[in-house]
N, C-alpha and C positions, 0 to 999 in steps of 0.2 A: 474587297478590302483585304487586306495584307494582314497575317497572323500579327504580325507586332503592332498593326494600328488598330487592330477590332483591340489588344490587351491593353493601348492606350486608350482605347474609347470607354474596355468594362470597369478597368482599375487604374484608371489616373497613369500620364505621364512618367519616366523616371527622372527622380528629382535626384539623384546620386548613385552610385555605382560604383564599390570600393575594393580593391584587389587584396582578399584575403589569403590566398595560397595558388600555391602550383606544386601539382606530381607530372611525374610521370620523366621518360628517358630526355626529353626536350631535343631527340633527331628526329624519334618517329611516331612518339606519343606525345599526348600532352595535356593537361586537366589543370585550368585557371579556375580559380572561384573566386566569386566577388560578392560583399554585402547590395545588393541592390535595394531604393527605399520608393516606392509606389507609394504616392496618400501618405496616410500614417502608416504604412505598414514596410517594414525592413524584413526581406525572406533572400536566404543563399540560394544563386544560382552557380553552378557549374558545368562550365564549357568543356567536350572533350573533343579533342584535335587530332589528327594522326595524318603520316603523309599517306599519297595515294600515287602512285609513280612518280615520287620526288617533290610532290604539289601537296602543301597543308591542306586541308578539306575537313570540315566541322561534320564530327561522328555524331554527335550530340548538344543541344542547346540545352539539356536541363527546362530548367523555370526561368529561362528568360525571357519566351512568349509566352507561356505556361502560368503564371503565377499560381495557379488554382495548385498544379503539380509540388508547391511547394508550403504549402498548407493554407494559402490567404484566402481567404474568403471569398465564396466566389459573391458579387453583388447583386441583390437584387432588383431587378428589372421597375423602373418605376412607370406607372400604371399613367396613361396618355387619353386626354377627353376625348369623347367622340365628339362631342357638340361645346362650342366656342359660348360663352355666355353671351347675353343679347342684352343692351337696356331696354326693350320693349315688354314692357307687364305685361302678364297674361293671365284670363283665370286660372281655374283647373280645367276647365273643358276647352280652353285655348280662345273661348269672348271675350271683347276687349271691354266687354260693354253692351248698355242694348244701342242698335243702331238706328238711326234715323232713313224713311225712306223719304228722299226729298225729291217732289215732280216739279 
């Protein structure tokens, strides 16, 4: 599984993704930030960009797969049966009952 789909599996999809700034020279550098909002939670991520022999090439993702890196919580794991419930009663020692031997 792929960094950005385990961050959609631990903290919810992103539901917005808002361009709050840019630095930088914008030939050979570059730093876009944007409000991003997971669940209920809204945390800034910011991208840093720079050419690499004339070709843009991502220096940095920030908390964009990250989220934890940008203070949200990381969530916690919810705890999975071992055993599927039965409609079959049983006692405590597992007799259903006394049994009959029938010849």
């Amino acid at each position: 599984m792929s960094q950005s789909n385990q961050a959609d599996t631990d903290y919810g999809k992103v539901t917005s993704a808002v361009a709050t700034g840019r630095a930088g020279d914008m030939t050979k550098t570059a730093q876009f930030t944007y409000a991003v909002t997971r669940g209920n939670h809204t945390y800034t991520v910011t991208l840093a960009l720079s050419t690499h022999s004339g070709t843009w090439g991502i220096d940095d993702l920030g908390a964009a797969i990250d989220p934890a890196s940008a203070g949200v919580p990381t969530p916690t794991p919810t705890a999975t049966p071992l055993e599927s419930p039965t409609t079959t009663p049983t006692s405590p020692t597992g007799d259903i009952g006394m049994r009959r031997n029938v010849a």
